[in-house]
C-alpha positions, -999 to 999 in steps of 0.1 A, spaced: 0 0 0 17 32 -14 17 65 13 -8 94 4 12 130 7 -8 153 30 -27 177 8 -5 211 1 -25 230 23 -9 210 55 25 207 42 50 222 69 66 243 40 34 263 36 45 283 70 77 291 57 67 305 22 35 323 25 9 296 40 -11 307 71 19 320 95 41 349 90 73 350 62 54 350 30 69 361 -5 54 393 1 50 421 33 16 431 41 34 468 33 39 456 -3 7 440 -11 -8 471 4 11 488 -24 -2 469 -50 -39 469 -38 -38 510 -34 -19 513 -69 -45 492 -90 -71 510 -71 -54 544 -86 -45 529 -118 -86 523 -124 -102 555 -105 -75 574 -130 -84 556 -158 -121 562 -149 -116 598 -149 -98 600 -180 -124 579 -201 -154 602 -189 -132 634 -199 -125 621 -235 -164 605 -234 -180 641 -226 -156 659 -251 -159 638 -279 -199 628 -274 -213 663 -251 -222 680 -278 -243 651 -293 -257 649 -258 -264 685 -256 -275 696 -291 -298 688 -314 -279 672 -342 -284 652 -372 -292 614 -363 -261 602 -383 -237 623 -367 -250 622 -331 -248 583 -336 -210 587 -342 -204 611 -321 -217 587 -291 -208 557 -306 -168 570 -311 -168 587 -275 -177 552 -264 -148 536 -282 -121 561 -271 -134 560 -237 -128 524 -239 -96 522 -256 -77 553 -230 -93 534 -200 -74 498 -209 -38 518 -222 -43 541 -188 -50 512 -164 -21 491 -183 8 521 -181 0 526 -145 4 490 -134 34 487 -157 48 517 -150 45 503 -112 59 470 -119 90 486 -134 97 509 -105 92 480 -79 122 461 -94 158 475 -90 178 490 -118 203 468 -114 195 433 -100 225 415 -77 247 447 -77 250 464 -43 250 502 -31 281 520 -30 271 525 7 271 496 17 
């Protein structure tokens, strides 16, 4: 009769890298980070996609126009809105990702 191996979940390395006790990969501090900077990368990229939607569709939403060109004018604020809220949400997290990691990886300070 062959041994069963404990499930993962109850495997004693679990404590050390990131189970249930403390000395995971990652601080609370830095996963704090990350929550607060994709929680600014999206209320940013809100904000910008309702600027470019009112610009580019407010006057069809506040004038009388033409069917044809109100239809566009909605229809393309949509798109745009769309489009800068993915590249603004991507360029923030990026942007994040690329400052969390050192410049030079294995080289020391001169300080130290």
């Amino acid at each position: 009769m062959l041994a069963r191996r404990p499930p993962a979940c109850f495997t004693p390395g679990m404590r050390e890298h990131g189970g249930t006790g403390s000395g995971g990969r990652r601080g609370q501090a830095e996963r704090d980070a990350i929550t607060v900077e994709i929680g600014y990368a999206l209320c940013s990229a809100a904000f910008a996609a309702a600027v470019v939607f009112g610009a580019v569709a407010g006057p069809a939403l506040l004038f009388a126009l033409p069917g044809a060109v109100e239809t566009v004018l909605v229809r393309g604020g949509g798109v745009l809105a769309g489009v800068l809220f993915a590249a603004r949400t991507v360029s923030v997290l990026v942007r994040f990702r690329r400052a969390a990691q050192p410049s030079q990886p294995g080289r020391t300070s001169p300080d130290s």
